[in-house]
N, C-alpha and C positions, 0 to 999 in steps of 0.2 A: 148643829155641831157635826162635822164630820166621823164616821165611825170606820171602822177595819173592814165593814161590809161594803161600803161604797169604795172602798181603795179597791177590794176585793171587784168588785163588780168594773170598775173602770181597768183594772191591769189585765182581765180576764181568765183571773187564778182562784182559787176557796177563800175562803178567813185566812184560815190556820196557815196557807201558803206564807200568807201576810205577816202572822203571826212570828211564823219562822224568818222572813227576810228581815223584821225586827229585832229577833234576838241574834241576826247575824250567825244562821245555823248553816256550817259547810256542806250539806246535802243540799242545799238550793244554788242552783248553777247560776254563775254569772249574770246570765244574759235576764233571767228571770229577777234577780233582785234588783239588776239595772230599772227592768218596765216596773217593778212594784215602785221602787224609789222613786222616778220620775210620776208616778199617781200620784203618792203623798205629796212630793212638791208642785202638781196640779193643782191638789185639793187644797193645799196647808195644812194637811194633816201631820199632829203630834201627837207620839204614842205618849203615853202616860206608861213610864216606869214604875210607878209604885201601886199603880191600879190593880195589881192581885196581892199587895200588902196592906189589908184593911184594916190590920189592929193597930197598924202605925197614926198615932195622932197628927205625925208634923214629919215634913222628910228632914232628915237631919244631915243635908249640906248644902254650901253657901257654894253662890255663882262667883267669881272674884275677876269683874272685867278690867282689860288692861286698856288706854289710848291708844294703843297703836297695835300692830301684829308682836305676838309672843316675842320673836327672835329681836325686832328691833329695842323693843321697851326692856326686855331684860340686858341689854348693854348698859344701860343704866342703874350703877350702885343702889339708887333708889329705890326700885320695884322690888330685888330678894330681901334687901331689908326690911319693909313693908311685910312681904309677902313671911317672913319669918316672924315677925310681930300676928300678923292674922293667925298666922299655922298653930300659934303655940297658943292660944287660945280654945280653935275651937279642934283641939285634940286634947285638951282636957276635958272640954265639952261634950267628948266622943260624936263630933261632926267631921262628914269629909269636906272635902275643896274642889269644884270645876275652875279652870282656870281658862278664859277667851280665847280663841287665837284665830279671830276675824285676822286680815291683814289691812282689810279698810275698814270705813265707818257703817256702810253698809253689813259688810259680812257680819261683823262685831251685833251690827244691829237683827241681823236672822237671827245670831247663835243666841243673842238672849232670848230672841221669842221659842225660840227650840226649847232651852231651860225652864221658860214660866210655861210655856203649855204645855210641855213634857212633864211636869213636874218633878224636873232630874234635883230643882234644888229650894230650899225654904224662904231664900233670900239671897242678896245679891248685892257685896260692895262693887261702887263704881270707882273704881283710882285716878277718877279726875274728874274736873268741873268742865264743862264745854258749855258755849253760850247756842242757843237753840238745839240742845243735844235731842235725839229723838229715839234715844234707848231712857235718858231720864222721863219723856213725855210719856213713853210707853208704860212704864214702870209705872207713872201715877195713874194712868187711866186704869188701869188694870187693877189698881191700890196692892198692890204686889211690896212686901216686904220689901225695902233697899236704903241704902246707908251712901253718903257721897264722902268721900275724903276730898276736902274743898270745901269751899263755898256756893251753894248751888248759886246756877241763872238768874233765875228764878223762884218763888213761891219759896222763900228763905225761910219763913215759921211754920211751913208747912213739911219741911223736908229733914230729916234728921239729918245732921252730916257734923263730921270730926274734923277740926282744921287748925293749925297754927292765924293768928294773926299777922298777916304776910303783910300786909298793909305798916303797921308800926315797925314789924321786924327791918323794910327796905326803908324806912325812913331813918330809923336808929344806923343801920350800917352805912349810908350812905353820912348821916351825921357825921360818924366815926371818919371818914377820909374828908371831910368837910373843916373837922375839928385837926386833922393833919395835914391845915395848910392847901388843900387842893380845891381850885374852884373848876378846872374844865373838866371834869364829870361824867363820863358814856354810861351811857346803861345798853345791855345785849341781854335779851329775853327770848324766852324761846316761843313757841304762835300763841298771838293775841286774840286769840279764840281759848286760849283757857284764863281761867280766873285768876289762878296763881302769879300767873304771869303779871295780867292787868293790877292786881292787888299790890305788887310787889315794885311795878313802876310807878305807879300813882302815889305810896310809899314813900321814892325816890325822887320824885317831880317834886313832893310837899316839903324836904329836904333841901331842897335847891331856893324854893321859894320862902323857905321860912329867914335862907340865910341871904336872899336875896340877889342870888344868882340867876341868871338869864337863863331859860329852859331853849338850849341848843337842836335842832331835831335832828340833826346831820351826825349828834351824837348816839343816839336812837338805834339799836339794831334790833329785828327778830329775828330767830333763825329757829331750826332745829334744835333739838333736847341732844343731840349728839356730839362726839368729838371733832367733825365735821365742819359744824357747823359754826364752833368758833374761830377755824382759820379764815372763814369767807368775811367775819366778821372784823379781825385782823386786817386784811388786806384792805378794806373801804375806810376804817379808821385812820389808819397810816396814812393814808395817801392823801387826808384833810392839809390844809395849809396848817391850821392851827389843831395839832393829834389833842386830843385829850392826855390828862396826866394822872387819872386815875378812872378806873370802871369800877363799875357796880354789875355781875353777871348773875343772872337769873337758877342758876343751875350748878352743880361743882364738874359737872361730866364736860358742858363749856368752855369751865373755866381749864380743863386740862389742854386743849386745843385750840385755844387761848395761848396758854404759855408755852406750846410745843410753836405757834404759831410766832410767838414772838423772838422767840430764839433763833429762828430762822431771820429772821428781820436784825439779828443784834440787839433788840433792846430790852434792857437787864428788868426783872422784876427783884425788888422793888425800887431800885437804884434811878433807874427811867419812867420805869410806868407803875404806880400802882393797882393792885386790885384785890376786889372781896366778892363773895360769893356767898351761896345758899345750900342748904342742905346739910353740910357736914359728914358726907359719906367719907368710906374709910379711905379712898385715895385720897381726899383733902390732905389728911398728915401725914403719908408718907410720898407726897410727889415735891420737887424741889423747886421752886419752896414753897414751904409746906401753906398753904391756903388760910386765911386769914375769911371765915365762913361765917355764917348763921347755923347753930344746930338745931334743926327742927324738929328734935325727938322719932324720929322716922319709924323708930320701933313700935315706939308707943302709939303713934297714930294707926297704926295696923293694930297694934292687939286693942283701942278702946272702939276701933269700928266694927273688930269682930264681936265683941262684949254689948255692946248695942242693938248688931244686925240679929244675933242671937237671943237676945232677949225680945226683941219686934217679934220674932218667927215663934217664940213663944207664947205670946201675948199681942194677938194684935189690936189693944184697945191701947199698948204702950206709947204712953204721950212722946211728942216732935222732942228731939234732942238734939241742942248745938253744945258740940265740947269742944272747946277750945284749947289745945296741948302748947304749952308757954314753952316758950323757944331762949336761947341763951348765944350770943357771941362766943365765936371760939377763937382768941387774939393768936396770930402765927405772925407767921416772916413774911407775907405777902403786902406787906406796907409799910411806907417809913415817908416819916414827915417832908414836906415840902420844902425847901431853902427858899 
């Protein structure tokens, strides 16, 4: 295990020099915390934060990583609602919050190793499922406290994690425009590298095939979780010989640039095209018109992951937990039956 002495010994400074470019002390000049810093990232050296707090039994705050960098993932309704359901837990719990902000999967994946060998935190939600993720591989190899909002990759009974059934939810909504007359059908998801995603088309697919409709793949989009990325998604649909007459969107931040996207094009929601969506965040019912969604409790899957991760970091002999937060339709103006 790397010690302060070998940073010491490789930067060509004391301990205590070490010590102080750790606590980020302004009498150590620039240039000097530069060469110690580049030591520790030599070595892989992580200070231990709570290492001179020995009567603390258990550090008491949670790592809370995002999929993507800070700035991009909180355009997304999604993440501060989340992120407002965990808070308000574990500040009754008198726990604080780290919050990621890698910009890729890499960074994302240092700053966890920073947190577990730092011991800056006692545990650690992941706010997504990713398939071969390798911040969740880490986290088991290390048996390191951590909670998945999702459904993991993999080792499913082994991994505690909080999730709507996305699966039934995208079958049911997509029923719902099935059962109003529409059989050409798009579905626009955001990357099929996450779970939610895949869960929520395959959902979608089973829908199609129960009512014995043709699964179209030219209907098919993945894009971005952004407003972005439902215009690009617009423009390949349209331009099909035969458009689809209603969508299924993986996301409601989509579905907003979506409809911005369609207006541009002339064609009316619901009147031309219809569409439904996931989440339920607060733009769904004040954007016009108002979003015809899935509500996936978003609050609540933040405060029952923090109530979980919390109790693992108190207990770690606490058995695997899958909780499942049951989701509801919320019927708006975003749909009107077929002639």
């Amino acid at each position: 295990m790397v010690t302060i002495k070998d940073v010491a010994k490789i930067s060509g400074v004391s301990p205590s020099t070490v010590s102080r470019v750790i606590a980020n002390n302004p009498r150590i000049s620039e240039e000097t915390k530069k060469k110690v810093r580049k030591a520790m990232k030599e070595l892989g050296y992580h200070p231990n934060v709570n290492a001179r707090n020995l009567v603390a039994k258990s550090t008491k705050a949670v790592g809370v990583i995002l999929p993507s960098s800070t700035n991009t993932a909180l355009q997304n309704p999604f993440f501060p609602e989340i992120l407002r359901g965990i808070g308000s837990v574990i500040h009754d719990a008198e726990y604080s919050m780290y919050l990621s902000t890698g910009e890729t999967e890499e960074e994302i994946f240092n700053e966890v190793q920073r947190l577990v060998y730092g011991s800056y935190v006692g545990g650690i939600i992941l706010l997504y499922s990713r398939i071969n993720d390798k911040v969740t591989n880490f986290l088991r190899e290390q048996n390191f406290p951590f909670i998945i909002v999702g459904k993991p990759y993999d080792y499913e009974t082994q991994i505690s994690h909080v999730d709507n059934d996305n699966f039934k939810a995208g079958k049911e909504i997509t029923k719902h425009l099935i059962e109003m007359g529409h059989s050409r059908i798009g579905f626009i998801g955001g990357s099929r590298d996450l779970f939610v995603t895949r869960d929520r088309e395959n959902g979608y697919l089973a829908a199609l095939e129960e009512a014995g409709i043709e699964d179209c793949e030219s209907y098919k989009i993945h894009t971005e979780f952004l407003k972005s990325g439902g215009r690009e998604a617009v423009e390949h649909l349209m331009s099909l010989d035969t458009p689809p007459t209603g969508l299924v969107v993986s996301d409601d931040l989509i579905s907003l640039g979506i409809l911005s996207m369609l207006e541009e094009y002339g064609i009316r929601v619901p009147q031309d095209i219809s569409l439904v969506s996931f989440n339920n965040v607060y733009l769904s019912e004040i954007t016009r018109p108002a979003l015809t969604t899935v509500d996936i409790q978003i609050y609540e899957l933040g405060a029952q992951s923090a109530k979980a991760l919390i109790e693992k970091t108190q207990n770690k002999n606490e058995p695997t937990k899958r909780i499942i937060i049951p989701y509801q339709i919320v019927f708006r103006d975003s749909v009107s039956r077929l002639s």
